[in-house]
N, C-alpha and C positions, 0 to 999 in steps of 0.2 A: 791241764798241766801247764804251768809257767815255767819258763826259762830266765833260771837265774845269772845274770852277770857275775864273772871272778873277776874279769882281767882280760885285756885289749892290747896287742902291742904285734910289731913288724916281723915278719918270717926272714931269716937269712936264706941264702939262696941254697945252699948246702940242703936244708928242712925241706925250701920249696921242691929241688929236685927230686928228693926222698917220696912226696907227698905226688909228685906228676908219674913216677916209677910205679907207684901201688895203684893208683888210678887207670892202670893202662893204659887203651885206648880212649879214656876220658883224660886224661893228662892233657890233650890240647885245650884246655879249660885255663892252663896256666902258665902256657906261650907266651911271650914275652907280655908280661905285667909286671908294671912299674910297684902297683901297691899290693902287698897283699900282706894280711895279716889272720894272725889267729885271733878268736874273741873265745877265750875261755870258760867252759859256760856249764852251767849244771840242766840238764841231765847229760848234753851234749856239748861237744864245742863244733864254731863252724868255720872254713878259712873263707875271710873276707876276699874278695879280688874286687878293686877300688867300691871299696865300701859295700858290697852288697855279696851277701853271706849264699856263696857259688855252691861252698861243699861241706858236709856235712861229717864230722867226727861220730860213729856210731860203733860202739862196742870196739871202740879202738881201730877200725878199717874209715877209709875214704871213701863216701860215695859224692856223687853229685848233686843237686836239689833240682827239684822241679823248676826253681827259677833256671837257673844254668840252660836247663834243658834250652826253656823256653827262648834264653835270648843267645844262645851260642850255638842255635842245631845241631846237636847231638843227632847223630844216623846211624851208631852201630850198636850192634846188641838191644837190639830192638823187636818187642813183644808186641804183640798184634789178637786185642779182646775183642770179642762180639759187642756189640750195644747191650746187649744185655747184663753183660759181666759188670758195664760202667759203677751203675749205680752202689756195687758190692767193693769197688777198687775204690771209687772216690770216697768210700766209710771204714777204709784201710783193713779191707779182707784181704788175707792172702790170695792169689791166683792159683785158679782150679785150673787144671787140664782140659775141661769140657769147653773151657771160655776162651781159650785159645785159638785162633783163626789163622794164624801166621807168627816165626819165630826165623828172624834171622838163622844162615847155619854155620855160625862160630859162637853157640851159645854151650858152655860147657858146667858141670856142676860148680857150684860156688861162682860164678860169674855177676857180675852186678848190670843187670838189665834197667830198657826202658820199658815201661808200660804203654800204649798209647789204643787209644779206639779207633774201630774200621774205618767210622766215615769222615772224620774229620784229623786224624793223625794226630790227635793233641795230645800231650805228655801230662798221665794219668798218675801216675806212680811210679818212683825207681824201687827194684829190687833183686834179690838176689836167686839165684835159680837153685834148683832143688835136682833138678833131672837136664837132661842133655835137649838140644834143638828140635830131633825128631819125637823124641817122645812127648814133648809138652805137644803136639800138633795131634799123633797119631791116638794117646792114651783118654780113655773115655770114663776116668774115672784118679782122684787123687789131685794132691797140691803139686804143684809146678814149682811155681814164686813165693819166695817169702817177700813180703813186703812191708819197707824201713820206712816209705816216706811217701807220702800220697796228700794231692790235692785238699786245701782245708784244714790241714792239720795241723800243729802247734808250731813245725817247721816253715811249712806255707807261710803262715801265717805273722809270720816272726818279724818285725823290723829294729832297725839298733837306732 
């Protein structure tokens, strides 16, 4: 899939507000930044914060990107896979129940989680929850996560 460019230009603050409110507890992403802009884009668009594309426009909601994760440490709403599951997360499978190890407990349906692996904590994939905190842990069968944006992939992978 390639991402096509529309259009680049500055967020007023009014937008950026709007965009930190829907983001929840990921809204600290966009704490006092001087730049931030939208890049308009086909299939997706993404908000730039000083030039590097933090968050991602998908189906019209805000998530975060894997870069964000990586250089702003993200800690909440945090999904915890077996090594096993990796291999399935990093080739943009949704998240099974079984592969589940650990789940933050303010994780509620429609919540937009982190992905990350047991032994090294590294941010695998962001996505969206299907089921509540305790049931992604206890249930031994079924999808947990849907997942928008995962290591490798056309977002990863993106530069402007």
């Amino acid at each position: 899939m390639v991402i096509k460019v529309k259009k680049r230009n500055f967020l007023k603050k009014k937008k950026i507000k709007e965009i930190k409110n829907e983001l929840g507890e990921y809204g600290e992403l966009l704490e006092n930044k001087k730049k931030v802009e939208i890049l308009e884009a086909e299939p997706n668009s993404f908000i730039l914060i000083e030039g590097e594309p933090h968050i991602i426009i998908i189906d019209g909601k805000a998530f975060p990107t894997l870069k964000a994760a990586l250089t702003c440490d993200i800690n909440s709403k945090v999904v915890t896979v077996d090594m096993g599951a990796v291999k399935f997360v990093t080739n943009g499978a949704d998240i099974m129940s079984p592969g589940i190890v650990a789940a933050d407990n303010d994780i509620d349906v429609g919540d937009i989680v982190l992905i990350v692996d047991e032994t090294h904590h590294k941010p695998l994939a962001i996505g969206v929850s299907l089921i509540t905190d305790p049931e992604m842990v206890e249930n031994n069968s079924g999808k947990a996560i849907e997942t928008k944006h995962f290591v490798g992939d056309e977002i990863w992978n993106f530069e402007i």
